[in-house]
C-alpha positions as CSV (number, residue, x, y, z in Angstrom):
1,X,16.3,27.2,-4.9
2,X,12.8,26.8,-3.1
3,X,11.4,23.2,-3.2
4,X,7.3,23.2,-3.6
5,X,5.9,20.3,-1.9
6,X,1.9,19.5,-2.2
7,X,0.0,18.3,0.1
8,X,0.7,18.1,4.0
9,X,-0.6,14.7,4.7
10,X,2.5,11.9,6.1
11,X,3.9,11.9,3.0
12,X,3.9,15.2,2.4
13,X,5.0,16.5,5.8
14,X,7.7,13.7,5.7
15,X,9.3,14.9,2.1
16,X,9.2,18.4,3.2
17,X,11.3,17.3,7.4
18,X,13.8,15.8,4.9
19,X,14.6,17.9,2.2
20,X,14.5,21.1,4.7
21,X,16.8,18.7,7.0
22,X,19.3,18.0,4.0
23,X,19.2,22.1,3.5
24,X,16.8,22.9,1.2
25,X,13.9,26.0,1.3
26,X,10.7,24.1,1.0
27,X,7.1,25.8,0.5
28,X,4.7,23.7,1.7
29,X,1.2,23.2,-0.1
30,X,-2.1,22.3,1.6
31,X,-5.8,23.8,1.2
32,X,-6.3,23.5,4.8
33,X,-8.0,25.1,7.2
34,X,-9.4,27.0,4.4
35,X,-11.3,24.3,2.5
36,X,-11.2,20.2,3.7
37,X,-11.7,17.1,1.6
38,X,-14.5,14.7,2.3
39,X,-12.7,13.2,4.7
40,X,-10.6,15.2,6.8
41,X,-12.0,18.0,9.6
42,X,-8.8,18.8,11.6
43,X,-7.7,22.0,10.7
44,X,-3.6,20.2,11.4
45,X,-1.5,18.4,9.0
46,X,-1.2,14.4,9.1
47,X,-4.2,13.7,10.5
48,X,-5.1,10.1,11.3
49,X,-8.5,8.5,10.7
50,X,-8.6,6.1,14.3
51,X,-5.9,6.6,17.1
52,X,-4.1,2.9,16.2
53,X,-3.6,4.2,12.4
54,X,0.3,3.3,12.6
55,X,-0.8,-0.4,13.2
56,X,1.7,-2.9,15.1
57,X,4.9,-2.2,17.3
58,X,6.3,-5.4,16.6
59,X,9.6,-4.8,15.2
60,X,10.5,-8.4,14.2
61,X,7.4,-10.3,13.4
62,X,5.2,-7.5,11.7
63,X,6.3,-6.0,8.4
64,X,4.8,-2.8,9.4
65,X,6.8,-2.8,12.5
66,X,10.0,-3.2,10.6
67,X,8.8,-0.2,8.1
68,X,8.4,2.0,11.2
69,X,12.1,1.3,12.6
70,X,13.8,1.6,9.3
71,X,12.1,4.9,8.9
72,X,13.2,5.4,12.3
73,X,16.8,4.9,11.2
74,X,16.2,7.6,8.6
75,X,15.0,10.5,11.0
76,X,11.2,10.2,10.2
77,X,8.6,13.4,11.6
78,X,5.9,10.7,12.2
79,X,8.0,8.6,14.6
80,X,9.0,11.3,16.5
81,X,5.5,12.5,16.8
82,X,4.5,8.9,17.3
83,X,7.0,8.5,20.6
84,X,5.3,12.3,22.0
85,X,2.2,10.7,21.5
86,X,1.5,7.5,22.3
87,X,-1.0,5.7,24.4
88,X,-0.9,2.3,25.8
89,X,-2.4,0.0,23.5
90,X,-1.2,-3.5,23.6
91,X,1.0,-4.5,20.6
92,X,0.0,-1.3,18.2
93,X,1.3,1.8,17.9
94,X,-1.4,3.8,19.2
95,X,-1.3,7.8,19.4
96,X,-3.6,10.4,20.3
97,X,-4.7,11.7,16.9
98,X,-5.4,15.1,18.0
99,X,-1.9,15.8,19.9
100,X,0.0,13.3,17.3
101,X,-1.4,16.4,14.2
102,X,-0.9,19.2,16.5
103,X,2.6,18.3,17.2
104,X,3.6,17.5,13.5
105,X,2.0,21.1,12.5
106,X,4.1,22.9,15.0
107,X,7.1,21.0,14.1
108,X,6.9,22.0,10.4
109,X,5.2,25.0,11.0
110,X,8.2,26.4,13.6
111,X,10.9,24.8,11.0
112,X,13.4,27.3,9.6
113,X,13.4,26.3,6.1
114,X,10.1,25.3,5.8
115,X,7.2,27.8,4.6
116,X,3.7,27.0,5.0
117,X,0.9,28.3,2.5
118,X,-2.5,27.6,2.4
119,X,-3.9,27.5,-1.0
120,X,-5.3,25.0,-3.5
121,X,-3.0,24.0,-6.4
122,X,-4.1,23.3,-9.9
123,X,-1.7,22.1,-11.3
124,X,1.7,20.6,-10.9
125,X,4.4,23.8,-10.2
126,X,7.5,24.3,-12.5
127,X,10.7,23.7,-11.2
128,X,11.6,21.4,-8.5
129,X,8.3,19.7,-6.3
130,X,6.9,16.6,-4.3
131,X,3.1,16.0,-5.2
132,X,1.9,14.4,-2.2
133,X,-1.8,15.2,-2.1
134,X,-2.8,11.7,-1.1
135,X,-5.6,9.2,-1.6
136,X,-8.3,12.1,-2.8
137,X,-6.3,14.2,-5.3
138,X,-9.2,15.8,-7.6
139,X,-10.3,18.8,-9.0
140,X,-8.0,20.9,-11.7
141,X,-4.9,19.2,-10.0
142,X,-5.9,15.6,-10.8
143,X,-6.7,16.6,-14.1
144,X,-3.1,18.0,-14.9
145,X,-1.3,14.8,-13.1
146,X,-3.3,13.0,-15.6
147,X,-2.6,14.6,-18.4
148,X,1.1,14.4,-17.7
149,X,1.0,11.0,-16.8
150,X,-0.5,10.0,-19.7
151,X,-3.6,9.2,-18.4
152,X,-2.0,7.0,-15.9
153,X,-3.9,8.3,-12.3
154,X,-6.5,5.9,-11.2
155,X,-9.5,7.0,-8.9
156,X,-10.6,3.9,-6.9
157,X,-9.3,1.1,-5.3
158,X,-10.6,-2.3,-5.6
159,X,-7.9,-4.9,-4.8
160,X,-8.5,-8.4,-4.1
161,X,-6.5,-9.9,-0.9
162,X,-3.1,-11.6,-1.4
163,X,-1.7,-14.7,0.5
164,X,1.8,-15.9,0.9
165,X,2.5,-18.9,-1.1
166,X,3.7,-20.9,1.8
167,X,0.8,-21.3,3.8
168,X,-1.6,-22.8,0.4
169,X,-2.0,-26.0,1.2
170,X,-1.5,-27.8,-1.9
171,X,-2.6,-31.0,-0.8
172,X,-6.3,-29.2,-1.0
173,X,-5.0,-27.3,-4.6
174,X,-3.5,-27.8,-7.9
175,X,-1.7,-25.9,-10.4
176,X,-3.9,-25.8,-14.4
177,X,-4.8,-22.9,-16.5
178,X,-8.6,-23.1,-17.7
179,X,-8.8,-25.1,-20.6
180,X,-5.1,-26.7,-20.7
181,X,-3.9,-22.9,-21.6
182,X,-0.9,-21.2,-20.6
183,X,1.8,-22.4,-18.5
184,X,0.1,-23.6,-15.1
185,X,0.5,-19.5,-13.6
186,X,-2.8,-20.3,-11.3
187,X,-3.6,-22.2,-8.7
188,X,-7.0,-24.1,-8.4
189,X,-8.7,-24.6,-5.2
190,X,-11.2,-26.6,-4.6
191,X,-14.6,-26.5,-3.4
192,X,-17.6,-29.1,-3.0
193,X,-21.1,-28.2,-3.3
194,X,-21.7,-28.0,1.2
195,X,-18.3,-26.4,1.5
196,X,-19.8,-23.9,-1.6
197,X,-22.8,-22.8,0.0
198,X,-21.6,-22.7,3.7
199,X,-18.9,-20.5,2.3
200,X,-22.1,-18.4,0.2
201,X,-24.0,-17.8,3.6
202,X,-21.3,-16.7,5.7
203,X,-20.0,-14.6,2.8
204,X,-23.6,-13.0,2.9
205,X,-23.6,-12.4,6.7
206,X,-20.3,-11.5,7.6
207,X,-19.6,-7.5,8.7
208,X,-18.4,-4.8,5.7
209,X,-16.4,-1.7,5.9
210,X,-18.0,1.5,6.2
211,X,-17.5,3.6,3.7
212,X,-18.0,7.2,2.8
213,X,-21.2,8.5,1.3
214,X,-18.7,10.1,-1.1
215,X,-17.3,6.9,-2.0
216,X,-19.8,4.5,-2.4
217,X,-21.4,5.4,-5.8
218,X,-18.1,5.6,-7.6
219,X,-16.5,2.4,-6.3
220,X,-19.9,0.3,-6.9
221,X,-20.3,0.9,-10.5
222,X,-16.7,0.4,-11.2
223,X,-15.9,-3.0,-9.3
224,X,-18.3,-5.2,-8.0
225,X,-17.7,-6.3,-4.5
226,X,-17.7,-10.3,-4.0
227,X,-20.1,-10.0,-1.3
228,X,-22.6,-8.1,-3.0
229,X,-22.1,-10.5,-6.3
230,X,-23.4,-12.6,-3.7
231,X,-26.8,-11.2,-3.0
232,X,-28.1,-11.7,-6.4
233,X,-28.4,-15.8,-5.9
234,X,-26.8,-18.1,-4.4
235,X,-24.8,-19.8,-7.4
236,X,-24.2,-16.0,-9.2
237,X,-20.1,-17.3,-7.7
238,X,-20.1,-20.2,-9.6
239,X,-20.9,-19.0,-12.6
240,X,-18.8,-16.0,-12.4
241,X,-15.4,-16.2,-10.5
242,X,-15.8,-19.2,-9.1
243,X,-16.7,-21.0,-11.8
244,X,-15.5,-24.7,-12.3
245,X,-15.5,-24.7,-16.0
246,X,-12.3,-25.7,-17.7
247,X,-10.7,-27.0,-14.9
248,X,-9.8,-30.5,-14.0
249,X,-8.0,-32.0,-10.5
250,X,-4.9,-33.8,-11.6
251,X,-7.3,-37.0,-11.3
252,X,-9.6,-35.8,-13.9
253,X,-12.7,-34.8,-11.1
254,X,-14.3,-31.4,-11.6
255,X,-15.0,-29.6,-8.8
256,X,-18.4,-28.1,-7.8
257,X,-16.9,-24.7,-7.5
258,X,-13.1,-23.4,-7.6
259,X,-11.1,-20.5,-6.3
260,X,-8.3,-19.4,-8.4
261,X,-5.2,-17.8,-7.1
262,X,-2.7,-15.2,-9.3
263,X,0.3,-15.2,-9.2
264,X,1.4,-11.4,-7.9
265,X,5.5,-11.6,-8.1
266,X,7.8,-13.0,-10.4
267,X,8.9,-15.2,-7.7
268,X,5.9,-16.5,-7.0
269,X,6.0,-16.3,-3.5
270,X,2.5,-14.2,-3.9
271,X,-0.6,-15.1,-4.9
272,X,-4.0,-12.8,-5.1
273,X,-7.2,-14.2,-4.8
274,X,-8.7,-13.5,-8.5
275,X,-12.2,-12.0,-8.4
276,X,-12.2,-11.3,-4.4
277,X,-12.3,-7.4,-4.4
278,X,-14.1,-6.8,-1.4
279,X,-15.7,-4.6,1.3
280,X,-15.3,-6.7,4.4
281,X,-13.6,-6.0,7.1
282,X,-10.3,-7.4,7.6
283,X,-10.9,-10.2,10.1
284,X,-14.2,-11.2,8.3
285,X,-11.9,-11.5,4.9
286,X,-10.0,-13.9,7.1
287,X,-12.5,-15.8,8.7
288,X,-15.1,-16.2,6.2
289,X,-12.3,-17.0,3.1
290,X,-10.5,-19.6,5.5
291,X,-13.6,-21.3,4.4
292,X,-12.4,-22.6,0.9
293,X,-9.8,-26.0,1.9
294,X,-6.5,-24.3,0.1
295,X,-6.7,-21.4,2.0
296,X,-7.6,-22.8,5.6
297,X,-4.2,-21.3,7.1
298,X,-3.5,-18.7,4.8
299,X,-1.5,-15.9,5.7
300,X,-2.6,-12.3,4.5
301,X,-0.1,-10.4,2.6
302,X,-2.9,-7.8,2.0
303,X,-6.2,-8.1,2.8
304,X,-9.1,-6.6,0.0
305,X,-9.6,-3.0,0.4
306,X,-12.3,-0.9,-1.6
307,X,-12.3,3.0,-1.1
308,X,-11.8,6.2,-2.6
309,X,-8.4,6.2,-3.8
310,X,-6.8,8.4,-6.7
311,X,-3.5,6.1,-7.4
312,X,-0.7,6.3,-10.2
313,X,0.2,3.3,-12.2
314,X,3.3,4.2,-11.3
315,X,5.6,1.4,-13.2
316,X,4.3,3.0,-16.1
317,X,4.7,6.4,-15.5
318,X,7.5,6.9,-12.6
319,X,11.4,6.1,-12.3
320,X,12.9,4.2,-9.3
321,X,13.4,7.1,-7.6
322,X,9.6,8.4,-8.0
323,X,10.3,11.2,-9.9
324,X,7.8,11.4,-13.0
325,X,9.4,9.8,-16.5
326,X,9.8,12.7,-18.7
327,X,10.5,15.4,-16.2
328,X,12.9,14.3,-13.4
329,X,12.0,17.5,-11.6
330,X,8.5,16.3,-10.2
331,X,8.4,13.8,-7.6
332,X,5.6,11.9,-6.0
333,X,5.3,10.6,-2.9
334,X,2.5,8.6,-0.5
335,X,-0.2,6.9,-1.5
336,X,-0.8,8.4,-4.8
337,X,2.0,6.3,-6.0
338,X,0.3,2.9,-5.0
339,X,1.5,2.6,-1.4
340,X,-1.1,1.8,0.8
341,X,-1.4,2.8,4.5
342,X,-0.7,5.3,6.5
343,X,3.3,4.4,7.0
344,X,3.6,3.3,3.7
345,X,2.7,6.8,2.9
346,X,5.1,8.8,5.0
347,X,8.2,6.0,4.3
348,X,7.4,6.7,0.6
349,X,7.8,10.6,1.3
350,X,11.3,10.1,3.0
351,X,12.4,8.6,-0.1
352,X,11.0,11.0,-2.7
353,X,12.9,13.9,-0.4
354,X,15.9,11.9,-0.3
355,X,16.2,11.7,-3.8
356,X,15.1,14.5,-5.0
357,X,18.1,16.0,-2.8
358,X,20.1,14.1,-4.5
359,X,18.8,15.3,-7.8
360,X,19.4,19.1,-6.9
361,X,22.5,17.6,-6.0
362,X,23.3,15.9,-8.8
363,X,23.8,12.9,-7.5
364,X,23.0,9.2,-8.3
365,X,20.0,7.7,-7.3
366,X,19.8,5.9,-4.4
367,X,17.6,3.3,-3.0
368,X,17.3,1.7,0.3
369,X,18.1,-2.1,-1.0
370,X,15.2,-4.6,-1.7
371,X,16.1,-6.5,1.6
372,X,14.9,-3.6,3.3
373,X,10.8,-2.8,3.8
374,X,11.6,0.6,2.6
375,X,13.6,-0.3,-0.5
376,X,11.1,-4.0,-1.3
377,X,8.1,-1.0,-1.4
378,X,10.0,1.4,-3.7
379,X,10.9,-1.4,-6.2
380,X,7.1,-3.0,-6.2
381,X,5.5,0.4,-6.9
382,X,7.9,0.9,-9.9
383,X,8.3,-2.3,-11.3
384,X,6.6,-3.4,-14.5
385,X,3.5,-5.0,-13.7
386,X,0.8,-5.3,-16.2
387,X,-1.7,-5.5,-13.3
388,X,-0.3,-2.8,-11.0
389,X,-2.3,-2.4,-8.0
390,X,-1.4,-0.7,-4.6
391,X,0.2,-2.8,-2.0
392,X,1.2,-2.3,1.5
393,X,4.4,-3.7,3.9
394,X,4.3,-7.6,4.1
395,X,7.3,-9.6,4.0
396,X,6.3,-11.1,0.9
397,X,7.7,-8.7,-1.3
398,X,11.1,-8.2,0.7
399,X,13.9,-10.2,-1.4
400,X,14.6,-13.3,0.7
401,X,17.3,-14.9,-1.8
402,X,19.5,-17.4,0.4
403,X,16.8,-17.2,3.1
404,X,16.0,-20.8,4.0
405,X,14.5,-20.7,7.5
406,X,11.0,-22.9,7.6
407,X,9.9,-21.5,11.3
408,X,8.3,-18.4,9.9
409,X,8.8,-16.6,13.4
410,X,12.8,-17.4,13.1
411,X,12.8,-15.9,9.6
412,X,10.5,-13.0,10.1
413,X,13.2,-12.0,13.1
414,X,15.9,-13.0,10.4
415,X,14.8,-11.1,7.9
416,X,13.9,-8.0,10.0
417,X,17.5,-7.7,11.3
418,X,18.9,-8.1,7.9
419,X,16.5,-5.1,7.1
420,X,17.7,-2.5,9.5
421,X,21.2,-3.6,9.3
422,X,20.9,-2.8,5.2
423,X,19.5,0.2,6.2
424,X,21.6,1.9,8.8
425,X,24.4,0.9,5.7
426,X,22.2,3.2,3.3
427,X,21.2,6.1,5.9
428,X,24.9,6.5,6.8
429,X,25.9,6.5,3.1
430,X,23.5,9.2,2.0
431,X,24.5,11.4,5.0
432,X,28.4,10.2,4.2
433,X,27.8,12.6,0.3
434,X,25.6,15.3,1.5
């Protein structure tokens, strides 16, 4: 039985290696070189927008690091074709885009099993398939996933950073619902009128993304970047998401303006900046928002990201296993089901051909554990969460139960080991029933 997988982006090209690994026939979807999306011009699969795309080589202090040797362990395309193609880069992972797609295509193109068509698909094949058509699904195709999702595909992505519990300094904070209601879920920080509009003129000055002139209409008019909020007057924060109003220090003071923080997991190890979608570049998001006292050392779970981005709600509409509720046939896999990143994409592909082997096979599903990058990414994206946004590898969202190390290099490398220990235990017991 042939296996249709669409797209032939990471994900794609990752869930089509394993399931033709594991023995299946698999046709592979993708509409290039014939037609390419906005933004994509290489006529190869997996092709990378800048050269250090795979982000950091640190296997024991960077969560993406960890990702990358687990999906090591599990005999991923994109790290062999990393290792063919690197170049020296300091601590990242840097390849040369143009060999790292051309040696991907040839090894799914020269694979036995695998059958290569280019074509555009509209709409979501019967039988057994993987739809991994990535961040700019549209079209005839876009409309069918969201008609049998129930509506459930978004098409931007505005996400506001998140921080690491641990490193908000509460001395600068405290805990209060607005008005006295609720149960005390945010976290109030803080600011005096200097610190206010110091914070307002670097937030006006500091260096944005770039994004696509195919982007930048859509994403405007649906979320309103913090930055640009900015440029209508200097107190438009404090009357919007930084208002004060409601909200009292433990000593009764009100502030002059005040940063609220989410909580983003049940364990509340997680908290999201409420309000702070935004366009900057990643180390102007941490410079500039180091600004507010609470979050002078904060470490960055996941920084704001706005862009073009067609994304499931996934806990509402997928199982565990990413296979669709309602039709355990169709998988999806990459960033369409609220991974974000490049390895995110391609570990979330592994998975989806992992278990949809098992599904042919009728077996169980199987998850790497939530100790494991892998596994704490499959459970986030298919979790209940009433305010489901994508998320990317941090080691906030790994289960740390028992883990009580305060040096947060000592337990990154803790927790890291513990990771690919778990997970040589799952890849040998899924090749142990194949």
């Amino acid at each position: 039985m042939t296996v249709d997988v669409i797209g032939a982006g990471l994900s794609g090209c990752e869930a089509a290696w394993t399931l033709a690994n594991l023995g299946h026939d698999v046709k592979l979807h993708d509409i290039k070189p014939k037609k390419f999306s906005p933004a994509h011009e290489d006529e190869n699969f997996c092709e990378l927008v800048c050269s250090n795309s795979l982000k950091s080589a640190d296997v024991y202090g960077n969560a993406c690091g960890l990702l990358k040797e687990e999906m090591r362990i599990l005999g991923s395309l994109t790290m062999e074709a990393a290792k063919e193609t690197f170049v020296p880069a300091g601590a990242a992972l840097a390849v040369d885009r143009k060999l790292f797609a051309g040696f991907v295509t040839e090894k799914i193109k020269s694979h036995p099993k695998i059958e290569t068509v280019c074509e555009e698909v509209e709409k979501i094949p019967d039988g057994f398939s993987v739809i991994a058509t990535g961040p700019l699904t549209q079209g005839a195709l876009a409309g069918d996933i969201e008609e049998r999702t129930g509506k459930a595909l978004n098409f931007y992505d505005a996400t506001a950073p998140v921080v690491s519990y641990d490193s908000i300094d509460m001395g600068k904070a405290f805990t209060q619902d607005r008005y006295g209601k609720g149960d005390g879920d945010y976290i109030n920080c803080p600011m005096g009128k200097d610190e206010y509009y110091a914070f307002v003129d670097e937030l006006l000055m500091a260096k944005r993304a770039v994004l696509h002139e195919f982007e930048k209409r859509e994403i405007f008019e649906g979320c309103m970047p913090i930055e640009v909020m900015a440029e209508r007057g200097p107190d438009t924060l404090r009357f919007g998401p930084l208002k004060p109003v409601g909200l009292r220090a433990p000593d009764g003071t009100r502030s002059y303006a005040a940063v609220q923080l989410r909580r983003e997991s049940a364990e509340g190890d997680m908290y999201g900046i409420v309000g702070f979608q935004t366009n900057l570049t990643f180390p102007e998001q941490k410079r500039v928002f180091s600004m507010i006292p609470a979050l002078s050392r904060a470490e960055y779970l996941r920084y704001g990201v706005m862009h073009r981005n067609s994304f499931l709600n996934s806990p509402k509409c997928l199982e565990k296993d990413f296979s669709l509720k309602g039709d355990g046939r169709v998988f999806f896999a990459g960033q369409i089901t609220g991974v974000e990143g490049y390895v995110e994409s391609a570990a979330a592909g592994i998975l989806a051909g992992i278990n949809l082997d098992r599904k042919m096979r009728g077996k169980d599903v199987l998850l790497p554990p939530p100790e494991t990058m892998t596994g704490a990414l499959a459970k986030f994206v298919t979790t209940p969460n009433k305010d489901f946004e994508p998320m990317n590898a941090n080691y906030g969202i790994l289960k740390k139960d028992g883990v009580d190390i305060r040096d947060k290099k000592e337990r990154y490398k803790f927790l890291s080991s513990r990771a690919l220990e778990e997970m040589r235990k799952f890849w040998d017991k899924i090749k142990s029933e194949v």
